[in-house]
N, CA, C and O atoms as a GROMACS GRO file, in nm:
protein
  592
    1UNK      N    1  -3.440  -2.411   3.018
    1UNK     CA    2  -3.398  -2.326   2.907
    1UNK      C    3  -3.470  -2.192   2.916
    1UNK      O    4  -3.592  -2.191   2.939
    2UNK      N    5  -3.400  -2.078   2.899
    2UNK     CA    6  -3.476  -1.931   2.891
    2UNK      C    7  -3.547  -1.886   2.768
    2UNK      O    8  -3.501  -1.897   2.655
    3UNK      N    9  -3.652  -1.838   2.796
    3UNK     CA   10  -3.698  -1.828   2.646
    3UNK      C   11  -3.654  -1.690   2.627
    3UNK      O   12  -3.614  -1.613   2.714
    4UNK      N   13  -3.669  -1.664   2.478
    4UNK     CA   14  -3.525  -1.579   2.408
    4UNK      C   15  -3.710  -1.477   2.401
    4UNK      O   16  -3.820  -1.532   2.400
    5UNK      N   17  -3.687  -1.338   2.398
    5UNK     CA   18  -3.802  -1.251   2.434
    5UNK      C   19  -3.798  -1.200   2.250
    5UNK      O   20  -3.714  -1.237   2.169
    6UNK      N   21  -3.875  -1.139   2.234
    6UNK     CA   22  -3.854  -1.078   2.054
    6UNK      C   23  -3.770  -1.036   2.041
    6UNK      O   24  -3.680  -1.082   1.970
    7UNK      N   25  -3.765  -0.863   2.147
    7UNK     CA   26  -3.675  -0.796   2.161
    7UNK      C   27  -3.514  -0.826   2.127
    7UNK      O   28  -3.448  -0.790   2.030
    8UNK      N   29  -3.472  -0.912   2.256
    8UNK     CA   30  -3.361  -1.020   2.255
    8UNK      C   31  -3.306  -1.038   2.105
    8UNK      O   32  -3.197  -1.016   2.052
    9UNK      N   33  -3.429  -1.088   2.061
    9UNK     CA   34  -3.402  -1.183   1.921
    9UNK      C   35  -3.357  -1.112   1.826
    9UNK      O   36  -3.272  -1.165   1.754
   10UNK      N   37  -3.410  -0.931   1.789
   10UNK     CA   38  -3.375  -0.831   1.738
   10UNK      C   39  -3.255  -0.812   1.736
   10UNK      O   40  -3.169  -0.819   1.648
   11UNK      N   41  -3.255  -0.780   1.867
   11UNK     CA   42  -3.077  -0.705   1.896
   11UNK      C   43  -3.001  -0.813   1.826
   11UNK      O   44  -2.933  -0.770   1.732
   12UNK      N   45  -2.994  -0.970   1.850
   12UNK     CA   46  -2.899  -1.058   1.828
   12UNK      C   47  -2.896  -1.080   1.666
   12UNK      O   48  -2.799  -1.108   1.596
   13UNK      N   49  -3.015  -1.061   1.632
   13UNK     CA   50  -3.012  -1.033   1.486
   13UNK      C   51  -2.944  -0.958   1.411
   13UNK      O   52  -2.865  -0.988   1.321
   14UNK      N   53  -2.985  -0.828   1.460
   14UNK     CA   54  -2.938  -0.722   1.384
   14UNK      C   55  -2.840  -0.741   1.389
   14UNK      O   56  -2.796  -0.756   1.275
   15UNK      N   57  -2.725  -0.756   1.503
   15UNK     CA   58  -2.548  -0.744   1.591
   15UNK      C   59  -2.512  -0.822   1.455
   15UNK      O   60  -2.431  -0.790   1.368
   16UNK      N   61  -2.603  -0.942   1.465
   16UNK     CA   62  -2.557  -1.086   1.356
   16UNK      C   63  -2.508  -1.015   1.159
   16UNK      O   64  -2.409  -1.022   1.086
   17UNK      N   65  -2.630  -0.961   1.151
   17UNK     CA   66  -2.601  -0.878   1.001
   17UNK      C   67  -2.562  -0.766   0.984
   17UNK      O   68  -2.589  -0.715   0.875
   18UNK      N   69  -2.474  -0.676   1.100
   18UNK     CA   70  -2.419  -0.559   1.125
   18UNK      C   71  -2.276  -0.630   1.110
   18UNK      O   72  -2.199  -0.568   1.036
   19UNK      N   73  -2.224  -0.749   1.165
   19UNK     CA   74  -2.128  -0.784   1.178
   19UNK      C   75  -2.116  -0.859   1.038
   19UNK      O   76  -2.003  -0.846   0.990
   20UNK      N   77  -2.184  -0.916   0.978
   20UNK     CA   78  -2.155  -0.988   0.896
   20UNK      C   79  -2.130  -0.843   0.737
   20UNK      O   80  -2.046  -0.854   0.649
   21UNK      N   81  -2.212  -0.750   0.747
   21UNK     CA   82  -2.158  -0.647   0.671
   21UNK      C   83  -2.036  -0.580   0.641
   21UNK      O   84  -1.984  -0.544   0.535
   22UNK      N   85  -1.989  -0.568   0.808
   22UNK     CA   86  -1.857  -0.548   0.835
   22UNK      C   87  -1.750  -0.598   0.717
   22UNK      O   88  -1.694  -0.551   0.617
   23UNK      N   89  -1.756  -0.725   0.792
   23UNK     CA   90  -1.670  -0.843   0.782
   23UNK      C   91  -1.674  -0.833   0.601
   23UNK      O   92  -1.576  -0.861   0.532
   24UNK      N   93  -1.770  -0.801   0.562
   24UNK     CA   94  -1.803  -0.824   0.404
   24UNK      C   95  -1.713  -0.703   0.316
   24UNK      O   96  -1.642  -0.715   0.216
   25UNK      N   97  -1.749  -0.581   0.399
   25UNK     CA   98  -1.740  -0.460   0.293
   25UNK      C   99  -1.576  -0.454   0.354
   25UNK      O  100  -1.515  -0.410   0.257
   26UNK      N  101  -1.474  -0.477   0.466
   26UNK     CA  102  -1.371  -0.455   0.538
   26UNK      C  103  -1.268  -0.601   0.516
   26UNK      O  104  -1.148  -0.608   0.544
   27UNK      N  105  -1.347  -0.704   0.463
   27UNK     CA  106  -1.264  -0.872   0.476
   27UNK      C  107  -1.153  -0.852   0.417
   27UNK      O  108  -1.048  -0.887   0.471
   28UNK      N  109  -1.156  -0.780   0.270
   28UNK     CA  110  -1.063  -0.784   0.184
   28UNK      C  111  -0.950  -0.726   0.273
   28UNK      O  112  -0.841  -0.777   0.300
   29UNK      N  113  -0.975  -0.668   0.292
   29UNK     CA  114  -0.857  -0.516   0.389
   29UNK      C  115  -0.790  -0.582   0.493
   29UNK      O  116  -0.667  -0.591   0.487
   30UNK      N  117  -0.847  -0.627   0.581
   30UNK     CA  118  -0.842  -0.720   0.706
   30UNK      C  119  -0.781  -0.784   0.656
   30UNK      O  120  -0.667  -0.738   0.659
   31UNK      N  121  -0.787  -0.911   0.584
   31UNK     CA  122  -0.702  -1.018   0.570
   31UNK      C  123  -0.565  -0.984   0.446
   31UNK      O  124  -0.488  -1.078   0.429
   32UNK      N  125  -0.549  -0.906   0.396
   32UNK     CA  126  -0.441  -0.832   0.308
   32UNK      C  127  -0.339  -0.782   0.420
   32UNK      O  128  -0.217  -0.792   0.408
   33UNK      N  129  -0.414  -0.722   0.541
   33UNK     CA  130  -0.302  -0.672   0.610
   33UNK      C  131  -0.239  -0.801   0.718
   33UNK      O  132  -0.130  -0.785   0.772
   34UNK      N  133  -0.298  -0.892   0.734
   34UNK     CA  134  -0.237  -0.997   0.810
   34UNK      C  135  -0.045  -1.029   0.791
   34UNK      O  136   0.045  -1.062   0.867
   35UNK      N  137  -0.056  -0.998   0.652
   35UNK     CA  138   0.153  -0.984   0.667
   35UNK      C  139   0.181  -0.859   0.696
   35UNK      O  140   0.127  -0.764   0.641
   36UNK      N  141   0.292  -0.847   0.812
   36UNK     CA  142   0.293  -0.755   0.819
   36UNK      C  143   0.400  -0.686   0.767
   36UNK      O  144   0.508  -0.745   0.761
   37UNK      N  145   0.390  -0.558   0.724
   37UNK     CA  146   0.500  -0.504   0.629
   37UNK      C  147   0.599  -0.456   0.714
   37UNK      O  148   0.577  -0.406   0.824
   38UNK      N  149   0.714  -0.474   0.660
   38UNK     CA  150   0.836  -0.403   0.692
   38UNK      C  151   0.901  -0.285   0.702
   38UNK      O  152   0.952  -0.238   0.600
   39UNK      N  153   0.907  -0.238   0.784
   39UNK     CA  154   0.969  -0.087   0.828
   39UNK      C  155   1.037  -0.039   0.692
   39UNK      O  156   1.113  -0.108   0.624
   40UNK      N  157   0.972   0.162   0.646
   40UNK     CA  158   1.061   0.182   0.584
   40UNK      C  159   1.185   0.235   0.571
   40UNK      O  160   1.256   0.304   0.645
   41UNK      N  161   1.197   0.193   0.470
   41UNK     CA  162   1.384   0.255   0.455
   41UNK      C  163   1.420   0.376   0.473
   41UNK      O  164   1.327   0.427   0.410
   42UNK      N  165   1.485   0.472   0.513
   42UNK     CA  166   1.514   0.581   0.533
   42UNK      C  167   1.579   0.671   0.425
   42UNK      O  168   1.687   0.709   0.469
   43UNK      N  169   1.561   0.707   0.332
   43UNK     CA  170   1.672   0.766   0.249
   43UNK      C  171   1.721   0.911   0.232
   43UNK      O  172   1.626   0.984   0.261
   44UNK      N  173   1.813   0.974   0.204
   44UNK     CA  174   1.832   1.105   0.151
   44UNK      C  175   1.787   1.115  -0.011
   44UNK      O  176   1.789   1.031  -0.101
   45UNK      N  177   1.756   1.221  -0.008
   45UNK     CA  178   1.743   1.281  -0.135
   45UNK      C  179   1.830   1.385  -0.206
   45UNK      O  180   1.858   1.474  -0.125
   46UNK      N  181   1.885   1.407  -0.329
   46UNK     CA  182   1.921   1.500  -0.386
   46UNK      C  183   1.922   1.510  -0.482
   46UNK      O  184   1.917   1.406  -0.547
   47UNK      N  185   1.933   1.683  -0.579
   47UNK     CA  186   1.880   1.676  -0.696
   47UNK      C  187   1.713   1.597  -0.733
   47UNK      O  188   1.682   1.595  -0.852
   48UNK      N  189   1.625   1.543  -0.644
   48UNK     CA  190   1.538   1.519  -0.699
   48UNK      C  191   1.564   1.342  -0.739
   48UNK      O  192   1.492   1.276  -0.814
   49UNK      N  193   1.664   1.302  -0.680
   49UNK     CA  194   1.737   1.146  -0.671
   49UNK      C  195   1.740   1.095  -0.527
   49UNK      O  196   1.784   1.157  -0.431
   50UNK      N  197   1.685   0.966  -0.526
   50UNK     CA  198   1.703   0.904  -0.375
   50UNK      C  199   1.800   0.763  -0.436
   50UNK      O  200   1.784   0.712  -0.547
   51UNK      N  201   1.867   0.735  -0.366
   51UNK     CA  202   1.979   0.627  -0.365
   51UNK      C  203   1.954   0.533  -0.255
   51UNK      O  204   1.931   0.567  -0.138
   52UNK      N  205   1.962   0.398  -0.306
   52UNK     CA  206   1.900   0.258  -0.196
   52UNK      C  207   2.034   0.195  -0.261
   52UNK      O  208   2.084   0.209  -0.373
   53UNK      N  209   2.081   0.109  -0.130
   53UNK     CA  210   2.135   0.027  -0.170
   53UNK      C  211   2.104  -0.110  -0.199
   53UNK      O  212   2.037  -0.173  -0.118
   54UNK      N  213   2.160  -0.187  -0.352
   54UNK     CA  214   2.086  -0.317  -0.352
   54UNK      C  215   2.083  -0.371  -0.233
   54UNK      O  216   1.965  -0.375  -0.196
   55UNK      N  217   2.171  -0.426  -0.136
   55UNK     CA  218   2.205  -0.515  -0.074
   55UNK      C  219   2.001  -0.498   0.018
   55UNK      O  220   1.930  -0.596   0.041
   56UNK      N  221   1.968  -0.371   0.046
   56UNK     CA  222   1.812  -0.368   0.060
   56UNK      C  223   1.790  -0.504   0.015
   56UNK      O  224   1.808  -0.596   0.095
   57UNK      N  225   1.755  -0.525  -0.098
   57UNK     CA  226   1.646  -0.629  -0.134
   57UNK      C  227   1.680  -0.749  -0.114
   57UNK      O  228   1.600  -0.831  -0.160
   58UNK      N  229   1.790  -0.799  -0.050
   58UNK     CA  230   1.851  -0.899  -0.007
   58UNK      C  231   1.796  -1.013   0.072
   58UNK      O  232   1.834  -1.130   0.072
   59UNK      N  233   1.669  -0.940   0.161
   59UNK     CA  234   1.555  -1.025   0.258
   59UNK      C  235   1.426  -0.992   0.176
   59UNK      O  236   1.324  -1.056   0.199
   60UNK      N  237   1.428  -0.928   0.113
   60UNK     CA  238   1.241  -0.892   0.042
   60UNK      C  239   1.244  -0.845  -0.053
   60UNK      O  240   1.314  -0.745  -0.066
   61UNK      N  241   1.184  -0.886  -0.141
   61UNK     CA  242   1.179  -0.810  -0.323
   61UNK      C  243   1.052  -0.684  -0.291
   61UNK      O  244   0.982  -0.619  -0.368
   62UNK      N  245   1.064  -0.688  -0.156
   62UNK     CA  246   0.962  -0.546  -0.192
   62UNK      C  247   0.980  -0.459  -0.074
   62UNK      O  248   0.926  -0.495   0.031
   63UNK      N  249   1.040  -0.366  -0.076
   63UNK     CA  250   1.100  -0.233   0.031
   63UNK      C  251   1.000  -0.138  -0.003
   63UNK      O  252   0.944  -0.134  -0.113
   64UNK      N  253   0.969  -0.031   0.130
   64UNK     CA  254   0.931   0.078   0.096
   64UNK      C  255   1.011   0.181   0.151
   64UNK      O  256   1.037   0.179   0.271
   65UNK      N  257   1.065   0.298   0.055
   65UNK     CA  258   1.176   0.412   0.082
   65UNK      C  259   1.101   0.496   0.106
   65UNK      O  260   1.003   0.521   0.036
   66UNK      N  261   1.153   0.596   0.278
   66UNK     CA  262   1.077   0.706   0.281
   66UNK      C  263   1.233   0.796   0.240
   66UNK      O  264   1.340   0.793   0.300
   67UNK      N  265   1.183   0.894   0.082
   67UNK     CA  266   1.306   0.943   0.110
   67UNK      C  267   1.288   1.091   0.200
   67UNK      O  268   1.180   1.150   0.189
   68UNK      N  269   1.381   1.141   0.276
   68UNK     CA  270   1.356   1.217   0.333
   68UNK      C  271   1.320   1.392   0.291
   68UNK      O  272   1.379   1.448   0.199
   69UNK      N  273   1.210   1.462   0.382
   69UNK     CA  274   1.234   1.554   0.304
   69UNK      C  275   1.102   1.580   0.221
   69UNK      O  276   1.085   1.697   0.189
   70UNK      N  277   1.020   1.502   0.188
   70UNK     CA  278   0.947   1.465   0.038
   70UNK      C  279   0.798   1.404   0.120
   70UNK      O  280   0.774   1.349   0.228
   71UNK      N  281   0.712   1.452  -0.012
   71UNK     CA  282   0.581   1.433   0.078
   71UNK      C  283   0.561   1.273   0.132
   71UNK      O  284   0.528   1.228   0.242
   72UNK      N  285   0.595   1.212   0.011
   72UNK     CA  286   0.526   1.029   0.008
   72UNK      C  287   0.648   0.933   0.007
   72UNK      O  288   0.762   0.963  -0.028
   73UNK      N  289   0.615   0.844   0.041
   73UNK     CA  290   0.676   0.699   0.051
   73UNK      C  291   0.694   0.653  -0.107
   73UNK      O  292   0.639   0.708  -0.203
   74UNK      N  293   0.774   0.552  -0.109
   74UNK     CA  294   0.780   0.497  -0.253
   74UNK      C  295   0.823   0.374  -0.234
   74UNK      O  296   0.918   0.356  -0.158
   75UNK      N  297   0.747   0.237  -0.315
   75UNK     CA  298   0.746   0.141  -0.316
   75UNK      C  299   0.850   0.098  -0.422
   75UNK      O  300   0.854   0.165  -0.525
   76UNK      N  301   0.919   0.013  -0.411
   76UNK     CA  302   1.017  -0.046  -0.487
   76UNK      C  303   1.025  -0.208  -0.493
   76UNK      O  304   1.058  -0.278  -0.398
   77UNK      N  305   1.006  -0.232  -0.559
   77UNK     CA  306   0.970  -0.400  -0.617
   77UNK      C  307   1.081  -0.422  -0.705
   77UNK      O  308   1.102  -0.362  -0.811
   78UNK      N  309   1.180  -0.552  -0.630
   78UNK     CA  310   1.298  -0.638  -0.757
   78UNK      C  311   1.197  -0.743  -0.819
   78UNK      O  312   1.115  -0.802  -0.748
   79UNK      N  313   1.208  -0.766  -0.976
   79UNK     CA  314   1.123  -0.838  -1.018
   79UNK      C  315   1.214  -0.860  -1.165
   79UNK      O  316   1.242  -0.783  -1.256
   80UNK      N  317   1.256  -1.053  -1.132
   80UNK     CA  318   1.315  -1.059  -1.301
   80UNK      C  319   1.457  -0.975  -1.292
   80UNK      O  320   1.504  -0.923  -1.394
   81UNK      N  321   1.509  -0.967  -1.190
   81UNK     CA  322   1.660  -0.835  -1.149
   81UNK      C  323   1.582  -0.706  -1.219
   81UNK      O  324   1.634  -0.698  -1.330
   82UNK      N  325   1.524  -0.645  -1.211
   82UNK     CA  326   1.447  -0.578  -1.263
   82UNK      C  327   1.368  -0.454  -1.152
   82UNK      O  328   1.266  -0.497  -1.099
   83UNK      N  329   1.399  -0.341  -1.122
   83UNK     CA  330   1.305  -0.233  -1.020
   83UNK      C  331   1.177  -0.168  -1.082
   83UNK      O  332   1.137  -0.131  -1.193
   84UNK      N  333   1.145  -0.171  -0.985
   84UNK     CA  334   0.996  -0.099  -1.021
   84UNK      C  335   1.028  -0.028  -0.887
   84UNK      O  336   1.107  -0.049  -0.795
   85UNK      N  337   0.914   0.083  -0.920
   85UNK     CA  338   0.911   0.230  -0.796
   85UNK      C  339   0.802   0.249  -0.869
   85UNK      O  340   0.798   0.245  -0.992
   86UNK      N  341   0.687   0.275  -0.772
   86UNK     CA  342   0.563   0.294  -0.744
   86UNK      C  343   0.537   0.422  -0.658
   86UNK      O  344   0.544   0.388  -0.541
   87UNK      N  345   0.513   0.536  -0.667
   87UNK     CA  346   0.426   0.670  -0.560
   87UNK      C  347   0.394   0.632  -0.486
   87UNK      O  348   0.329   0.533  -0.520
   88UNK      N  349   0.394   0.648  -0.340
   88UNK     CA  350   0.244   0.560  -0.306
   88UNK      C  351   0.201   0.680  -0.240
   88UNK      O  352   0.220   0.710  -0.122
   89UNK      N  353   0.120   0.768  -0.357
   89UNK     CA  354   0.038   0.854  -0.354
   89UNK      C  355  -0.081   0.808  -0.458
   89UNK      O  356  -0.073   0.743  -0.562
   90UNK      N  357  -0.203   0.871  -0.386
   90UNK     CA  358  -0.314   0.784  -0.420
   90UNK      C  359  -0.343   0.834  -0.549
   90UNK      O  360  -0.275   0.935  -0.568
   91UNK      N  361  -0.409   0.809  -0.637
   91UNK     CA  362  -0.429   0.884  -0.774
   91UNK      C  363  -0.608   0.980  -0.763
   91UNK      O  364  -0.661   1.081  -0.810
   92UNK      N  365  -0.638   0.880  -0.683
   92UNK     CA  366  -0.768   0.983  -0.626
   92UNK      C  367  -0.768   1.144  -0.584
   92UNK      O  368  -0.828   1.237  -0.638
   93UNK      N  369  -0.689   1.144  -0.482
   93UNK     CA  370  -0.701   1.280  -0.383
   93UNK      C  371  -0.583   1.311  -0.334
   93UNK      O  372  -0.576   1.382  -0.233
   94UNK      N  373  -0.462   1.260  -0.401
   94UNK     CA  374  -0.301   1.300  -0.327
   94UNK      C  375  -0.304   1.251  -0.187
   94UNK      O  376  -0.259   1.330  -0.103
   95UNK      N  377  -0.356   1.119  -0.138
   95UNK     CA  378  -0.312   1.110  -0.035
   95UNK      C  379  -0.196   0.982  -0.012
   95UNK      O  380  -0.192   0.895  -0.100
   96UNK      N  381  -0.127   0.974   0.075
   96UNK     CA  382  -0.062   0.902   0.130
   96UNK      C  383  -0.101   0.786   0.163
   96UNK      O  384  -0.185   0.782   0.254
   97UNK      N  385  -0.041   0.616   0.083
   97UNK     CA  386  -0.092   0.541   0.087
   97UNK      C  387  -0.015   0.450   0.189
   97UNK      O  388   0.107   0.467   0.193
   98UNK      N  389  -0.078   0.343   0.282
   98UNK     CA  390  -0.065   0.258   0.351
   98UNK      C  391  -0.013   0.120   0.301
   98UNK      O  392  -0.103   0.063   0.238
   99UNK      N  393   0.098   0.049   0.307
   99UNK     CA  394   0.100  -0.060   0.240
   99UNK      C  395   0.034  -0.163   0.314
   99UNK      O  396   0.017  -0.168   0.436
  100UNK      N  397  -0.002  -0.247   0.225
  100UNK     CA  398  -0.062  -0.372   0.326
  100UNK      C  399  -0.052  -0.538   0.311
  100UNK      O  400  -0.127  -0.518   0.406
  101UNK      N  401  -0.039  -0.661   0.292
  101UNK     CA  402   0.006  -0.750   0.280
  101UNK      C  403  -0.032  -0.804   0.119
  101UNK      O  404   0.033  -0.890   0.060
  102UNK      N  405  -0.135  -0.744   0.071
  102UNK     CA  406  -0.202  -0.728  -0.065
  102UNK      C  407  -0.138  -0.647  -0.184
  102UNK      O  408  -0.136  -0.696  -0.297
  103UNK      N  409  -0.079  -0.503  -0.153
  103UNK     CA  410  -0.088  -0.396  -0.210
  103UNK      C  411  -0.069  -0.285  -0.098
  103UNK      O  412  -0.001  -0.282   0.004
  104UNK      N  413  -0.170  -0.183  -0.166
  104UNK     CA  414  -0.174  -0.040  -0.092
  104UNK      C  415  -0.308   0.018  -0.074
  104UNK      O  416  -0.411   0.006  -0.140
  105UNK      N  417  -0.284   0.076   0.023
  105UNK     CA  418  -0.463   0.105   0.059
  105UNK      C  419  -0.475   0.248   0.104
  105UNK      O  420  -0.401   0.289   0.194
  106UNK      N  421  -0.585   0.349   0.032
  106UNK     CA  422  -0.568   0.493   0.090
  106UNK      C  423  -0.688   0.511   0.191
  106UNK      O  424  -0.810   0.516   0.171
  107UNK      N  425  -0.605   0.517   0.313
  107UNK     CA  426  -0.707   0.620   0.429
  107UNK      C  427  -0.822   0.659   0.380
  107UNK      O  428  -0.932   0.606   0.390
  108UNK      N  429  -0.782   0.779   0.312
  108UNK     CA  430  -0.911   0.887   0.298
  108UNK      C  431  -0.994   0.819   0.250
  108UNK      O  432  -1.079   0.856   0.331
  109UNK      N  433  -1.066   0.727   0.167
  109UNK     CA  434  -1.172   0.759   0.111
  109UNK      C  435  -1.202   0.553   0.045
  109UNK      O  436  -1.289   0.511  -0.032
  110UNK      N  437  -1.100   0.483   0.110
  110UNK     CA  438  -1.085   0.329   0.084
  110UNK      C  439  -1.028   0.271  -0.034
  110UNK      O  440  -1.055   0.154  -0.060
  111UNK      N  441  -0.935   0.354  -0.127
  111UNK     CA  442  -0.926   0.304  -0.267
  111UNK      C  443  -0.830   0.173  -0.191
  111UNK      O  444  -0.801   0.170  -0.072
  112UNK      N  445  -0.788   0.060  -0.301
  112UNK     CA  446  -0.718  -0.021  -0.287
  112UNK      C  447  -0.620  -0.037  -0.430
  112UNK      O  448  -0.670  -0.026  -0.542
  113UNK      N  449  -0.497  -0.062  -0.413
  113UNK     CA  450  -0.450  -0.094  -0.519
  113UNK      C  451  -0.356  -0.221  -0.503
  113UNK      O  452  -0.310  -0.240  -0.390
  114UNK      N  453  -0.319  -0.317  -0.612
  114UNK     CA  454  -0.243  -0.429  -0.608
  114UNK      C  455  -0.068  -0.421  -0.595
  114UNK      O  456  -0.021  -0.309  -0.616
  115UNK      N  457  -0.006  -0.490  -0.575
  115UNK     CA  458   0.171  -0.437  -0.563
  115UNK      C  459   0.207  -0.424  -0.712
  115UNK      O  460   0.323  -0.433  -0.752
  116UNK      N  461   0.078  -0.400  -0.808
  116UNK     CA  462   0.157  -0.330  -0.945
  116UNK      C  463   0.131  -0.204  -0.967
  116UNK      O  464   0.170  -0.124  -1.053
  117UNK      N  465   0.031  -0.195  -0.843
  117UNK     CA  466  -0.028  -0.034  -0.850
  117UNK      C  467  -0.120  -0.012  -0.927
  117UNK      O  468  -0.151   0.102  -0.963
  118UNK      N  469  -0.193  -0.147  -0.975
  118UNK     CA  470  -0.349  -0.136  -1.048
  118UNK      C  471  -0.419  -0.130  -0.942
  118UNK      O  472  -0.387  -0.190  -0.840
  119UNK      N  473  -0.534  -0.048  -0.952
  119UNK     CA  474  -0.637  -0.003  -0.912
  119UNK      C  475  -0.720  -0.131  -0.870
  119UNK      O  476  -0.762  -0.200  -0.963
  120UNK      N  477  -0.750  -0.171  -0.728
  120UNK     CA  478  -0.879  -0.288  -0.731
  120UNK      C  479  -0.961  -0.221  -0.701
  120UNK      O  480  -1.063  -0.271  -0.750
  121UNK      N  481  -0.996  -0.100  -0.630
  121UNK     CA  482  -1.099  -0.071  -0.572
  121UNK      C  483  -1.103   0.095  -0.547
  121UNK      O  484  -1.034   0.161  -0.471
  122UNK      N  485  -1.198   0.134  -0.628
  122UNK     CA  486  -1.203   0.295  -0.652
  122UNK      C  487  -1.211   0.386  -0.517
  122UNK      O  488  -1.139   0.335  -0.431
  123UNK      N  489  -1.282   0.519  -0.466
  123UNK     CA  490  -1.330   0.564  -0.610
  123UNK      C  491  -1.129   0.596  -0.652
  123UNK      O  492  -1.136   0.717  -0.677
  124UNK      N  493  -1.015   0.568  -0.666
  124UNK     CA  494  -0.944   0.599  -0.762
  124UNK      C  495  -0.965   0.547  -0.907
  124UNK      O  496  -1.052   0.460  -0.921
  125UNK      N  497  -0.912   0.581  -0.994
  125UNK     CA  498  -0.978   0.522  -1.156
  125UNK      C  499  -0.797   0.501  -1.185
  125UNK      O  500  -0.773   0.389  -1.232
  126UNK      N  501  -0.696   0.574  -1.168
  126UNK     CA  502  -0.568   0.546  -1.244
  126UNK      C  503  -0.507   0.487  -1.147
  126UNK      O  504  -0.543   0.489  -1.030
  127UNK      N  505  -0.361   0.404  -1.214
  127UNK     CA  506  -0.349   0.306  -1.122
  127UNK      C  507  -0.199   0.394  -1.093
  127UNK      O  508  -0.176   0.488  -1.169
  128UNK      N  509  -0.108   0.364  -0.992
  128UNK     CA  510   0.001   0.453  -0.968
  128UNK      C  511   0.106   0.511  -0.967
  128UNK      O  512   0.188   0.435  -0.915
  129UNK      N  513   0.156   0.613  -0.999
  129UNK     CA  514   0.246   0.690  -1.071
  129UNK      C  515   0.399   0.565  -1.042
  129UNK      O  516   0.448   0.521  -0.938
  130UNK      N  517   0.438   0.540  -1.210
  130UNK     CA  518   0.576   0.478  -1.148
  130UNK      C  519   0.708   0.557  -1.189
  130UNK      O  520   0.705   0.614  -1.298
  131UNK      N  521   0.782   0.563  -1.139
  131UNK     CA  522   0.907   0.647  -1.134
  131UNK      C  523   0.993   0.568  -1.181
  131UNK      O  524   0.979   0.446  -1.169
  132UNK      N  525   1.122   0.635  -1.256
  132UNK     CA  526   1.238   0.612  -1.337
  132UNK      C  527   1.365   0.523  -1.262
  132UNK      O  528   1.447   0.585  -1.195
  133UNK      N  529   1.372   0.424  -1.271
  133UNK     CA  530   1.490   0.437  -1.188
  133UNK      C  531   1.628   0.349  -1.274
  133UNK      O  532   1.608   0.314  -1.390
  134UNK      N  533   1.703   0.332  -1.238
  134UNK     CA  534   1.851   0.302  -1.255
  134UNK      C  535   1.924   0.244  -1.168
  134UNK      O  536   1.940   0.287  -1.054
  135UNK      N  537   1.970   0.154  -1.208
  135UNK     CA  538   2.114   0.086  -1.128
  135UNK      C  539   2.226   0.146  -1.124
  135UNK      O  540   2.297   0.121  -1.221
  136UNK      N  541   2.266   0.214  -1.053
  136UNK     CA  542   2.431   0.282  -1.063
  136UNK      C  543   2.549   0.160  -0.978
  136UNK      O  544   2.542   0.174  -0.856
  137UNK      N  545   2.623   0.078  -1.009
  137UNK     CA  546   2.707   0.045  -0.911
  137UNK      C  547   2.641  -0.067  -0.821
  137UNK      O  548   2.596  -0.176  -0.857
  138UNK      N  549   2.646  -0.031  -0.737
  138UNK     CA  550   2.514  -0.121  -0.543
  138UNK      C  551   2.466  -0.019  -0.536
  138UNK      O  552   2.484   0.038  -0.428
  139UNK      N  553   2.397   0.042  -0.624
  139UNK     CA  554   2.274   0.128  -0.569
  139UNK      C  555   2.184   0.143  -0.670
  139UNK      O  556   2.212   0.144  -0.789
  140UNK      N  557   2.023   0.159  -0.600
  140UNK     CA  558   1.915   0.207  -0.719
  140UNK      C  559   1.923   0.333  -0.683
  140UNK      O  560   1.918   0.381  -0.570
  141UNK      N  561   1.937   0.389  -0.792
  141UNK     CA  562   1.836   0.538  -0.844
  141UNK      C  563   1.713   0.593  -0.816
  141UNK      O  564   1.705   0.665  -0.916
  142UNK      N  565   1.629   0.610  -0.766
  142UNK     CA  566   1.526   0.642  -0.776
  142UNK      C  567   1.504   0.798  -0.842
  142UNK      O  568   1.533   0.892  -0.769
  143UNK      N  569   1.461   0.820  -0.955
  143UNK     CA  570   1.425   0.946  -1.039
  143UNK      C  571   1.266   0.962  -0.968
  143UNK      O  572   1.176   0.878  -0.967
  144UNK      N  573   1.267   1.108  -0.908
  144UNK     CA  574   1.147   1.143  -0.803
  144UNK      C  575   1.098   1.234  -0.929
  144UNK      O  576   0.977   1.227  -0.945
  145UNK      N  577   1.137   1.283  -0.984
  145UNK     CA  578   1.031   1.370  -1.096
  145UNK      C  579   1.034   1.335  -1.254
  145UNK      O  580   1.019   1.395  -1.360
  146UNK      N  581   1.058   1.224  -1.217
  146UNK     CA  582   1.052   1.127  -1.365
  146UNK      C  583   0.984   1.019  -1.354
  146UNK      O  584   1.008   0.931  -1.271
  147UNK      N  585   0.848   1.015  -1.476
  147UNK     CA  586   0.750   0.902  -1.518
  147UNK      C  587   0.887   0.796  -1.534
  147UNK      O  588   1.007   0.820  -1.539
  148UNK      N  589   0.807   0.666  -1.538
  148UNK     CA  590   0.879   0.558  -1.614
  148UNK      C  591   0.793   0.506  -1.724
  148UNK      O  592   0.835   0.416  -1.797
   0.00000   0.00000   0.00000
């Protein structure tokens, strides 16, 4: 058997609680993104209106529309026959949020939020802008400069 030198013992130490920090402050993130999300939808915009067709939610109660044209993505959740549209702009710093098997997660600076767009993990404090939308016919509405 080799005997293990101090030195040795250091490095393997430290590697040991460098990694285990990781794993600690990053786990949540890591294992949220293990599903992987689905390509987004492509849409036009006009007037300040993006149009999806239901038949979308047909494989997943949760799409994300890039409509074209427009800074951010927008999350759309069927719930109860029921839409929700979510920003997925961060409430922190206007940035562009990442979806992930959890929720949404911003680049810049690590906020996390849940698929209702509450806030788990700062520094954002508000949770995320939801938009107006409407059923017309086989299609949602999406109202881009309207609260809901």
């Amino acid at each position: 058997m080799q005997k293990l030198e101090r030195r040795d013992f250091l490095k393997t130490g430290c590697r040991a609680c460098l990694l285990g920090a990781v794993t600690l402050t990053f786990g949540d993130l890591l294992l949220s993104s293990c599903g992987t999300p689905s390509k987004a939808f492509s849409a036009d915009m006009n007037n300040n209106q993006v149009s999806v067709p239901l038949t979308l939610f047909a494989t997943n109660d949760l799409q994300v529309v890039s409509p074209k044209h427009f800074e951010y993505e927008i999350a759309v959740r069927k719930k109860d026959n029921q839409y929700e549209a979510l920003l997925m702009q961060c409430t922190h710093q206007n940035n562009q949020l990442v979806r992930t098997g959890s929720g949404f997660y911003c680049s810049l600076h690590g906020s996390l939020f849940d698929q209702e767009g509450q806030v788990k993990k700062g520094p954002a404090e508000r949770p995320l802008t939801r938009l107006h939308t409407e059923v017309v016919q086989d299609h949602l509405i999406i109202y881009i400069n309207q609260k809901a």
